[in-house]
C-alpha positions in Angstrom: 107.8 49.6 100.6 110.9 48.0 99.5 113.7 49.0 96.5 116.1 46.4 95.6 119.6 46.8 96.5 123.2 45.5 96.2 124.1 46.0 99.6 124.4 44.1 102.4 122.0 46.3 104.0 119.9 47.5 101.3 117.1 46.1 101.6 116.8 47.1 105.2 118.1 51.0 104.7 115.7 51.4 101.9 112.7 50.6 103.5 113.8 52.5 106.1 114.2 55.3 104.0 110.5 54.9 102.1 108.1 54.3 105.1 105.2 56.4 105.6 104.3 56.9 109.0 100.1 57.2 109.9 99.3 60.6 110.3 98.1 60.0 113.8 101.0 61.5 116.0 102.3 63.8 112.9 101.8 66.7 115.2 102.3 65.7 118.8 106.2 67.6 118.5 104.3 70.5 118.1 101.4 70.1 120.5 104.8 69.7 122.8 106.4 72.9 121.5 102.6 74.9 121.8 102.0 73.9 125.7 105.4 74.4 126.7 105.5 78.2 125.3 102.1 78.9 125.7 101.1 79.7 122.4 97.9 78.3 123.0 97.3 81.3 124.8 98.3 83.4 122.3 96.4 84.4 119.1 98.2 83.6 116.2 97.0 84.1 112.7 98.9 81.5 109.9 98.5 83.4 106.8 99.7 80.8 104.2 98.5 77.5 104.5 97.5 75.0 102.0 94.6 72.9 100.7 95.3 70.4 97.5 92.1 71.7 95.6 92.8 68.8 92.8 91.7 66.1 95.2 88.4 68.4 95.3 87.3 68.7 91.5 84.2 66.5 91.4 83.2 69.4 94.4 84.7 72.3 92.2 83.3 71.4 88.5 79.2 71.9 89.4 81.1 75.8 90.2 82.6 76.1 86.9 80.3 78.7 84.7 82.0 77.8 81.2 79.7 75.4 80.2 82.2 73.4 77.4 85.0 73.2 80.5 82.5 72.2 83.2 81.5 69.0 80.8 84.7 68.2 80.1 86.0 68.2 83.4 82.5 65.9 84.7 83.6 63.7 82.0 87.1 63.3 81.7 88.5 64.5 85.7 92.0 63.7 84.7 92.1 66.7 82.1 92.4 69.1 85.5 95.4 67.6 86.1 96.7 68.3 82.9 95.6 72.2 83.2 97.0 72.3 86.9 100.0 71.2 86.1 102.8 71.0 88.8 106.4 72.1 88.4 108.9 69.6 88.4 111.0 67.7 90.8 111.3 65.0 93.5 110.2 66.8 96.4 110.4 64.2 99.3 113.8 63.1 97.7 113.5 59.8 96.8 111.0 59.6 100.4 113.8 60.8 102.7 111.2 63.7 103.5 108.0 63.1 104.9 104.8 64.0 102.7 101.7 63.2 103.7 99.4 61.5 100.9 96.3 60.6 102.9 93.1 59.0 101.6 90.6 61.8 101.0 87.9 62.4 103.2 90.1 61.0 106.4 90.8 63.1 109.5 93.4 65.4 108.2 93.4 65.1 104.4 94.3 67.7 102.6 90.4 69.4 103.0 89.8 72.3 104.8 88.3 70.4 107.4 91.0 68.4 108.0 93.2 71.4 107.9 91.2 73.2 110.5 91.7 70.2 112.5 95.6 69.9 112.8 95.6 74.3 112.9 94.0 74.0 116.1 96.8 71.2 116.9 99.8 74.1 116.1 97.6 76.7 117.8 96.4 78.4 115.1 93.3 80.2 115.7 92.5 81.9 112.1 94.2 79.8 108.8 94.3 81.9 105.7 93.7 79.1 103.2 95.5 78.7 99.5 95.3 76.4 96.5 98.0 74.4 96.3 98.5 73.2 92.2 96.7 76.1 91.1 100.1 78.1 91.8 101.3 76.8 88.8 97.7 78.1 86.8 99.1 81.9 86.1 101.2 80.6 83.0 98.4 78.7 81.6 98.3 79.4 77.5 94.8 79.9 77.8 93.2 82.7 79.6 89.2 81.1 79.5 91.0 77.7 81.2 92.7 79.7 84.3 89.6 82.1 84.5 86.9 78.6 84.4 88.9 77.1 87.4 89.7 79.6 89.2 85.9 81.1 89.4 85.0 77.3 90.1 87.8 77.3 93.1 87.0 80.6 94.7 82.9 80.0 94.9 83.4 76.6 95.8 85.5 77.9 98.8 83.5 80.8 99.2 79.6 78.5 99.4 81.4 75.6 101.3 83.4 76.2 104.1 84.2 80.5 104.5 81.8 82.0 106.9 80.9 78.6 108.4 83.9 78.6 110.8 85.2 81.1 111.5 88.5 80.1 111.9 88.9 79.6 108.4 89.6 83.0 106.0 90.7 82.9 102.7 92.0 85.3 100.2 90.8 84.2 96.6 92.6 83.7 93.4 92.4 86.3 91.2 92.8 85.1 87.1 94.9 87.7 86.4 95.6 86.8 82.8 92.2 88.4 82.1 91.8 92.4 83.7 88.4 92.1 83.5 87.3 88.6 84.9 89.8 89.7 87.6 87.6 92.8 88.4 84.3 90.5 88.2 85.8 88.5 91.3 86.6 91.2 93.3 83.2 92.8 92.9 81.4 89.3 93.0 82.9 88.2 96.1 84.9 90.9 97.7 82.6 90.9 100.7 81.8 87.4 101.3 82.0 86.0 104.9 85.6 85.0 105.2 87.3 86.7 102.3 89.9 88.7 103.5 91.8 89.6 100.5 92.8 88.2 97.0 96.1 86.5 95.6 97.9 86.5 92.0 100.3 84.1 91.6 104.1 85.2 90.6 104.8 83.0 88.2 103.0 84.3 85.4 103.6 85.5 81.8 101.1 88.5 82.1 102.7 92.2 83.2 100.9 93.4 86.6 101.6 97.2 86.1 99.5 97.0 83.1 97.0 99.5 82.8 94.2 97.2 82.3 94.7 95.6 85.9 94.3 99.6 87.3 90.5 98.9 88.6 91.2 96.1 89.9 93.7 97.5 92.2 91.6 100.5 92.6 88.3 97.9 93.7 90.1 96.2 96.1 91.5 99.6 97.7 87.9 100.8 97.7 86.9 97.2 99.7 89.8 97.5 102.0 91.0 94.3 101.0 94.7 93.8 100.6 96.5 92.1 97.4 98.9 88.7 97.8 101.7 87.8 95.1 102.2 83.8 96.2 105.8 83.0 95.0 106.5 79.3 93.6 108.6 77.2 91.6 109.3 77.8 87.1 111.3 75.1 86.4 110.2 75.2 82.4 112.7 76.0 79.2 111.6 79.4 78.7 112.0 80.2 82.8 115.4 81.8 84.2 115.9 78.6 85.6 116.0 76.4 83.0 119.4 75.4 83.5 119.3 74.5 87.0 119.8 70.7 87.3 118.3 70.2 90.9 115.3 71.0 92.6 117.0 72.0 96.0 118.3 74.8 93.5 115.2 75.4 91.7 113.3 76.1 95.3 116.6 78.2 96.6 115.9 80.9 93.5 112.7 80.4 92.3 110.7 81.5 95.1 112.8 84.3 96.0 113.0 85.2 92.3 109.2 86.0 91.4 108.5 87.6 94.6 111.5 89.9 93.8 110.1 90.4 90.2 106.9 91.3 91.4 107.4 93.4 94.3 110.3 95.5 91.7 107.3 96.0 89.5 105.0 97.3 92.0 106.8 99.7 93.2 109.0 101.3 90.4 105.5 101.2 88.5 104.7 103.6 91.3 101.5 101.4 92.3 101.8 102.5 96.1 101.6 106.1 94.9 98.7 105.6 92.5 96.7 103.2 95.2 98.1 104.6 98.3 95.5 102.8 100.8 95.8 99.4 99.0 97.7 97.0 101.1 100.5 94.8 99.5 101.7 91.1 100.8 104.2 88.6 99.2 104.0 85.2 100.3 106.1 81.9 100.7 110.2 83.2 99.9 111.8 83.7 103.1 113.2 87.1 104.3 116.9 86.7 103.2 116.1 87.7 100.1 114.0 91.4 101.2 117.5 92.7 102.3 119.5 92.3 98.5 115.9 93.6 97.3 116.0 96.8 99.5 119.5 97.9 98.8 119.7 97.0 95.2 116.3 98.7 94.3 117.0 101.7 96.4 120.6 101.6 94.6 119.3 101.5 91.0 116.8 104.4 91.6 119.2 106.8 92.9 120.9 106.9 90.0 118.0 107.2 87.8 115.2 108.2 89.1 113.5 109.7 85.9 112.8 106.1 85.2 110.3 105.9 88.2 108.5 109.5 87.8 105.8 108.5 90.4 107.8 107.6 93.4 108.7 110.8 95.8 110.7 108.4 98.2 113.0 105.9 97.8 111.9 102.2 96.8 112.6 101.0 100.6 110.1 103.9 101.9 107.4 102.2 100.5 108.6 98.2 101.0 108.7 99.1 104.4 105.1 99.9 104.2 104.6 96.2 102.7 103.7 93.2 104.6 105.5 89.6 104.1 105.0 86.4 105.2 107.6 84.5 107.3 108.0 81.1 106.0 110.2 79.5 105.0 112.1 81.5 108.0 116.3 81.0 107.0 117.9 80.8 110.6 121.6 81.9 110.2 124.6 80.6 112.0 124.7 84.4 113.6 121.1 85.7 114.7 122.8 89.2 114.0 121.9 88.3 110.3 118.4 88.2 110.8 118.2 91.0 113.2 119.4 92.8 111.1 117.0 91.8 108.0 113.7 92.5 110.7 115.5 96.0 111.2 115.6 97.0 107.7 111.9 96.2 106.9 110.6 96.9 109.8 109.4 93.5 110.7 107.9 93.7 113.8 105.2 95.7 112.7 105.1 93.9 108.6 105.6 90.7 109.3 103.0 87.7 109.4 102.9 84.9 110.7 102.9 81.7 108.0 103.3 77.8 108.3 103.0 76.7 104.9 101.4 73.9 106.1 101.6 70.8 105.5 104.4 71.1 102.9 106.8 69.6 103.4 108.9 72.7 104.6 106.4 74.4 107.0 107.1 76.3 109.6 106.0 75.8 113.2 105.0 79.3 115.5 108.5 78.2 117.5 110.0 79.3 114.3 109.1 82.9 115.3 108.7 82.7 119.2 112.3 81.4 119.8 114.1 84.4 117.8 116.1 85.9 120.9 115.7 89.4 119.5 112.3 90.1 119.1 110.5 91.8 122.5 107.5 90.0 123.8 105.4 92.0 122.2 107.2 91.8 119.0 106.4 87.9 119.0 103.0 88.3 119.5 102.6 91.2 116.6 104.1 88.8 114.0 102.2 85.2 115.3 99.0 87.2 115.1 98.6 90.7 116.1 99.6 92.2 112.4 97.5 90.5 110.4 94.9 91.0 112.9 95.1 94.5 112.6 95.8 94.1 108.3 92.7 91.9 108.0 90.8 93.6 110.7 90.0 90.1 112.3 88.4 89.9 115.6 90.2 88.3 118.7 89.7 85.1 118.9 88.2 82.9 121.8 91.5 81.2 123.5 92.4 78.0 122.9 93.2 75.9 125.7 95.9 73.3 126.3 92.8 70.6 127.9 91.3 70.9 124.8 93.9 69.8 122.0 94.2 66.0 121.5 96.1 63.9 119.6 
């Protein structure tokens, strides 16, 4: 594809700039990087990975129980776009980044199939899968529209593809702007092959510490299944970013920003103390941002700790407790940085292993293996051995280097 230009070489740059390249070959850097480390031998775990559910609605609207929503969807498809709306922004910058756009239902289309394929590729063994535009679906204005797709989306995941192979584990979406739908799904299809958990989104208008989300929390510590907050983008005029003008800006706060919100309201809520057993995750924000968390929460609640009556430790007592996800991992100009951000969470032991994939921004399992200060075993904790142990997953069969091809 060509832009017109005024320059000599216009023409020429731009298309350069614009081609899409097939995605045969997308991976064979990081079949390179997985043989010459040996992380095929290793088992990893990628705990954050992505399907587009949107090019799957005609699959997902037979799913959907609201019988007005499930017609209109099967007659109009486009009005799912509309309801999963997507935040703003050029996010391959004018097509200066790479994003794959295949045709649906080819080798490594945004399906779970397809994803499954190129996991094995990285040297993933198990791929925690997530929605991808339904991240936006927590500040929907209408509760029955969040709670109709995301029932659809979870059973459709659930009958299709969990418990058929077994690399592929999921943890649902929980429609948390209704307490009580939210409960349904947990007690529905807490124990279905392949569920290992369930996810709220950040960005959401609703308050999590709410009373009415209490069973929830306690179902979910009664299944021994752990709890996700999946961070993402609010670009909107009510959001606190409203008056960012750019979407490298947007992505630099945003993320961060709910994840922080979140995590603040789980613990000065005193949620760990009421739901002691219940494991808690935050997904997709980096780690930079867990060491201004730590000390500014621990800060605040020294000097007035009669506004958290339930805690009997400080804030970082129980974040160290918490697991988060790795990507996207910030490498500093001094290592020392992050060395020193794994010490004060504890990350060896709470840390898990995510890619992302196949945003645009994903991270490889190099991203971890390569950091100088993490002990062998260390490595092979946070590629797969925590959330292992977190979603009591069984060791996998080895991969082998013969057996990945391009």
């Amino acid at each position: 594809m060509e832009r017109w230009s005024n320059s000599a070489d216009g023409p020429q740059l731009e298309a350069a700039i614009l081609k899409t390249e097939p995605r045969r070959g997308l991976l064979s850097n990081a079949v390179k990087e997985a043989k010459a480390r040996g992380l095929y031998d290793i088992p990893i775990v990628d705990v954050d990975c992505h399907i587009i559910e949107t090019m799957n609605m005609a699959d997902l609207v037979p799913f959907i129980r609201n019988p007005a929503i499930r017609h209109l969807y099967s007659t109009h498809p486009s009005t799912a776009n509309m309801d999963l709306a997507g935040s703003y922004g050029d996010r391959d910058v004018g097509g200066r980044i790479f994003r794959d756009a295949p045709t649906p239902g080819t080798r490594g289309a945004p399906s779970v199939t397809g994803l499954l394929d190129d996991m094995k590729l990285i040297g993933i063994d198990y791929a925690s899968i997530f929605p991808t535009p339904m991240l936006a679906l927590g500040g929907h204005p209408d509760p029955v529209v969040e709670v109709a797709i995301a029932q659809a989306y979870n059973r459709w995941l659930v009958e299709t593809y969990l418990g058929g192979d077994t690399r592929a584990r999921a943890m649902l979406y929980l429609p948390f702007n209704d307490p009580e739908a939210s409960l349904r799904e947990v007690e529905e299809l807490g124990d279905k092959p392949g569920v290992i958990g369930f996810m709220v989104t950040s960005v959401r208008k609703t308050p999590i510490y709410h009373n009415d989300y209490m069973p929830t929390y306690a179902a979910l510590q009664e299944r021994g299944l752990p709890i996700g907050f999946h961070s993402g983008p609010n670009w909107h005029s009510a959001s606190a970013s409203a008056q960012l003008n750019r979407f490298l800006t947007v992505h630099a706060l945003d993320f961060p920003l709910y994840n922080i919100l979140q995590l603040f309201n789980v613990v000065i809520n005193g949620l760990p103390e009421r739901f002691p057993r219940l494991k808690w995750i935050f997904f997709e924000a980096g780690l930079f941002w867990l060491a201004f968390a730590v000390q500014r929460l621990d800060h605040e609640f020294l000097m007035r700790p009669s506004e958290a009556p339930l805690l009997k430790r400080r804030p970082s007592e129980y974040i160290r407790e918490m697991f988060f996800a790795t990507q996207p991992l910030e490498y500093p100009d001094k290592m020392e940085y992050l060395e020193m951000v794994f010490d004060m969470i504890d990350g060896e032991s709470q840390l898990l292993y995510a890619s992302d994939y196949p945003h645009w921004d994903f991270d490889l399992p190099s991203r971890i293996y390569d950091l100088p200060f993490l002990s062998d075993d260390g490595r092979r904790q946070i590629l797969g051995g925590n959330a292992m142990k977190l979603f009591d997953l069984p060791e996998p069969k080895p991969l082998s280097a013969t057996e990945v091809d391009l």
